[in-house]
N, C-alpha and C positions, 0 to 999 in steps of 0.2 A: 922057531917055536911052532909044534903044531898041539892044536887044542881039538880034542875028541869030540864029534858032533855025531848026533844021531843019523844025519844024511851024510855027509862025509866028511874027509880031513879038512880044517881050518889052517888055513897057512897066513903069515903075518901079509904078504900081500892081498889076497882074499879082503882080510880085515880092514886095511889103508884102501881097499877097492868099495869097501860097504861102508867103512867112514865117509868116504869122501861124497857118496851119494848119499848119507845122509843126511851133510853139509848142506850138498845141494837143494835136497827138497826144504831144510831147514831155510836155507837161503831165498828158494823160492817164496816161502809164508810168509818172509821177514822183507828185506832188503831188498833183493833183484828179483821181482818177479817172474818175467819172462824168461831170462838172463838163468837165472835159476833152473827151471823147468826145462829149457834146450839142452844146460848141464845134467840134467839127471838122465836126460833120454840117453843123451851124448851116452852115457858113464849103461846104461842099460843094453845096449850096441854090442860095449866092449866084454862084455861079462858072458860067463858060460851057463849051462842049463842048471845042473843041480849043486849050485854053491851059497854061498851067505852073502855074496856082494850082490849074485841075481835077485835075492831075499830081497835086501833090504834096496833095490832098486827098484823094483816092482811095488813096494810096498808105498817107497817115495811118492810112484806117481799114482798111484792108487789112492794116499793122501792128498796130495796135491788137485786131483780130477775130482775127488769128492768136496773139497775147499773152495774149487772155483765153483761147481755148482750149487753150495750154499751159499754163497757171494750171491750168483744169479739170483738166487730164489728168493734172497730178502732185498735183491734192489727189485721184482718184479712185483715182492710185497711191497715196499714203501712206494711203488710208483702206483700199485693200483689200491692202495688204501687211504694213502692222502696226499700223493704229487712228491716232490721234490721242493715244494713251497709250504707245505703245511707245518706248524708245532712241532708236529709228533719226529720230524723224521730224525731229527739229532736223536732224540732217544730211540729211535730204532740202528740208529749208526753207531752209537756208543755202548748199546744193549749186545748189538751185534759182535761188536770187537773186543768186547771185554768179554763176553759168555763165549762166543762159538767160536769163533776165529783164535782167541787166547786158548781153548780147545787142540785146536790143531796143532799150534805151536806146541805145546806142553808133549803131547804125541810124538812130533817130530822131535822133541828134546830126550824123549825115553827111547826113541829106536836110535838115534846120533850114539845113545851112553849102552846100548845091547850089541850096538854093532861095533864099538869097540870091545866091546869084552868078546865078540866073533859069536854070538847067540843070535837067537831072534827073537822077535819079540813078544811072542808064546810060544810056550812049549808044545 
């Protein structure tokens, strides 16, 4: 099966190459984090220059590097706003993972469903 792409031919490998990095970074948000993220690189190694698997591999960790430095930025908030002992910080922890972090995932769950149909995820 090949599917017409503006940049080149889409082959059903390609698309099981860009699934499966999408996996990845999804898995990195979610479950394995680490574990996840060596996967994605791993899967970015393997992939050629102008294909839909390099797309959605780069993209992974371009999500993923933007994810951990919002992590950073709001533990460097809760540490210098009120400690790690203060009221506030469950609600900065729970504000955080339900708005931004649920964010990411939601992201990672639209490029997992573009990269199976062999798209990207703008046009």
């Amino acid at each position: 099966m090949q599917l017409s792409n503006t940049t080149a031919t889409v082959t059903e490998e390609n698309i099981k190459s860009a699934s499966r990095s999408a996996m990845a970074s999804l898995l990195n948000l979610t479950f394995l984090p680490v574990i996840g993220f060596i996967w994605l690189i791993y899967l970015f190694n393997k992939t050629n220059k102008p294909t839909i698997d390099r797309y959605h591999a780069w993209l992974g960790i371009k999500l993923n590097l933007f994810a951990a430095l919002a992590l950073g930025v709001m533990t460097l908030l809760m540490i210098f706003i009120g400690g790690f002992d203060s009221v506030w910080t469950w609600i900065y922890v729970i504000s955080y993972f339900a708005f931004v972090h649920a964010l990411f995932i939601v992201i990672a769950v639209w490029a997992m469903v573009r990269a199976w149909s062999g798209q990207k995820l703008r046009n």
